[in-house]
C-alpha positions in Angstrom: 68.3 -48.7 113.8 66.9 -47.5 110.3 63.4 -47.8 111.5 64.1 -45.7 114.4 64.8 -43.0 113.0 61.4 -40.7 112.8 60.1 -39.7 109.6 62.1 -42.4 107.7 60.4 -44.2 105.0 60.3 -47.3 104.4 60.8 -48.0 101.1 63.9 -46.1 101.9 65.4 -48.1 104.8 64.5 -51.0 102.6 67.0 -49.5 99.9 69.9 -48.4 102.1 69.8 -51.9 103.7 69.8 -53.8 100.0 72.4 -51.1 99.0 74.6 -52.1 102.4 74.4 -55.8 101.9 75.1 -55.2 98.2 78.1 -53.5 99.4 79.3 -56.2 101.8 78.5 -54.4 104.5 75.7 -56.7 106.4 77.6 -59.6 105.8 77.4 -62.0 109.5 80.0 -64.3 107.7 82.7 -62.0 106.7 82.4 -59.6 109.8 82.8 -63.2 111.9 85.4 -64.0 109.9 87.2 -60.6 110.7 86.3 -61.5 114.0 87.7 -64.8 114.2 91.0 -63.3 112.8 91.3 -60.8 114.6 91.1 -62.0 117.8 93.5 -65.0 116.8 96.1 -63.3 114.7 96.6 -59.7 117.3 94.8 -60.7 120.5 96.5 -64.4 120.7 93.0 -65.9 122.2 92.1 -69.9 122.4 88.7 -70.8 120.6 86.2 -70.3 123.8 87.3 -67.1 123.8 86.8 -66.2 120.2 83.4 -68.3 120.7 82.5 -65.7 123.2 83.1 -62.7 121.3 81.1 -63.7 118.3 78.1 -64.4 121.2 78.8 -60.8 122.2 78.6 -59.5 119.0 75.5 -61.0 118.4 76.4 -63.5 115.0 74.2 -66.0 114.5 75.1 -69.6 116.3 75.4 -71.3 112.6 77.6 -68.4 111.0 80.2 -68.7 114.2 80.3 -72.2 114.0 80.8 -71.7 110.8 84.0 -69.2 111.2 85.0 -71.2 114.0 85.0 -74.8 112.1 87.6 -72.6 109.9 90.0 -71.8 112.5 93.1 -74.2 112.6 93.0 -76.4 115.3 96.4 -75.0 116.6 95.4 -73.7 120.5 98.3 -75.4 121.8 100.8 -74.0 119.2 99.2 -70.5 120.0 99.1 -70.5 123.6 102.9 -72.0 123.9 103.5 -68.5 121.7 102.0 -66.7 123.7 103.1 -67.8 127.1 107.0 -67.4 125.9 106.0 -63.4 125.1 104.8 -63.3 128.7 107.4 -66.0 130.5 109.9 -63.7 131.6 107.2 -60.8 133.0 105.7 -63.1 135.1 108.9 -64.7 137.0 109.6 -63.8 140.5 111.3 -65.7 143.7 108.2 -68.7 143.6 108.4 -70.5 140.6 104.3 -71.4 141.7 103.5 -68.3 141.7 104.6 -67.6 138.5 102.8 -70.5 137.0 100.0 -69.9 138.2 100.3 -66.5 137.1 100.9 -67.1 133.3 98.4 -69.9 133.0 96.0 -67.5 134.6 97.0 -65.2 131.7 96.2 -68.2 129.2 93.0 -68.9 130.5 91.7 -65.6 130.5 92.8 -65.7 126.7 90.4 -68.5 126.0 92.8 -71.7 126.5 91.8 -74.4 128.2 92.9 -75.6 131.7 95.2 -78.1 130.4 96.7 -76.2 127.3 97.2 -73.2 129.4 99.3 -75.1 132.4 101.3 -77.2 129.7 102.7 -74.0 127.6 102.9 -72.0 131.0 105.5 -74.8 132.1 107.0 -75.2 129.0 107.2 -71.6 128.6 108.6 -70.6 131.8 111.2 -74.2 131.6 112.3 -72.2 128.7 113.6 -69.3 130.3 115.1 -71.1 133.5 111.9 -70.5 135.3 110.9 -74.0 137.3 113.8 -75.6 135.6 114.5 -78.0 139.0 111.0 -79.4 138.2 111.3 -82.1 135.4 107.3 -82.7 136.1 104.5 -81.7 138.0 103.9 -83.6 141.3 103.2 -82.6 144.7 104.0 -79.6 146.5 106.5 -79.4 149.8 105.1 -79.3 152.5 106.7 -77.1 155.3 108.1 -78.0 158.1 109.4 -80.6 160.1 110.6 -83.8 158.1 110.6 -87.3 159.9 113.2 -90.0 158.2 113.3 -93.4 159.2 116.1 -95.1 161.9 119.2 -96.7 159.7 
């Protein structure tokens, strides 16, 4: 952005930038690790998620592996946290809906399919939501039920 700017010198860009990194202030690693932190620690999001944002921020690939080989491997632990803060806001008369509502929630955070629908259940079992259900398994259909003669 420096370079830019018209009438800048360049033996003067080439200071401010050696004075900036001296400062900490061009530093990939520690601005993904800020990244990787905050997104984790405030924002509650799963690892693809925090994988995005340091694409969208432009880090290089080899720094945000880097930050990302650093994060705990805890998605499940942080997904189940965050599906409890949202278990009771999502309830409503179809305990389906409501699944599908906070898992939704978890994948748009990041989670994976799998780790999202297991701490939405769990979560919503929890607070009485989809309590009947011990275990997934096929829907009801509606309708008219045939029994066999006794």
């Amino acid at each position: 952005m420096l370079r830019g700017v018209e009438g800048a010198d360049e033996i003067v860009i080439e200071e401010a930038i050696e004075h900036f990194v001296d400062l900490g202030y061009l530093d990939d690693a520690a601005f993904a690790d800020q990244l990787v932190m905050s997104a984790v620690e405030r924002r509650g999001e799963g690892r693809r998620a925090v994988a995005e944002t340091l694409r969208k921020r432009g880090i290089p690939r080899d720094v945000a592996d880097a930050a990302l080989e650093a994060l705990p491997d805890d998605d499940a632990e942080r997904a189940l946290e965050f599906a409890r803060s949202k278990a009771r806001s999502v309830g409503g008369k179809d305990d389906e809906a409501s699944l599908r509502r906070l898992a939704g929630q978890l994948a748009r955070r990041g989670y994976p399919s799998s780790v999202a629908l297991t701490a939405a259940r769990t979560a919503l079992r929890e607070v009485g939501i989809g309590a009947g259900r011990s275990r997934p398994g096929p829907r009801p259909m509606p309708g008219v039920r045939f029994s066999p003669d006794e």
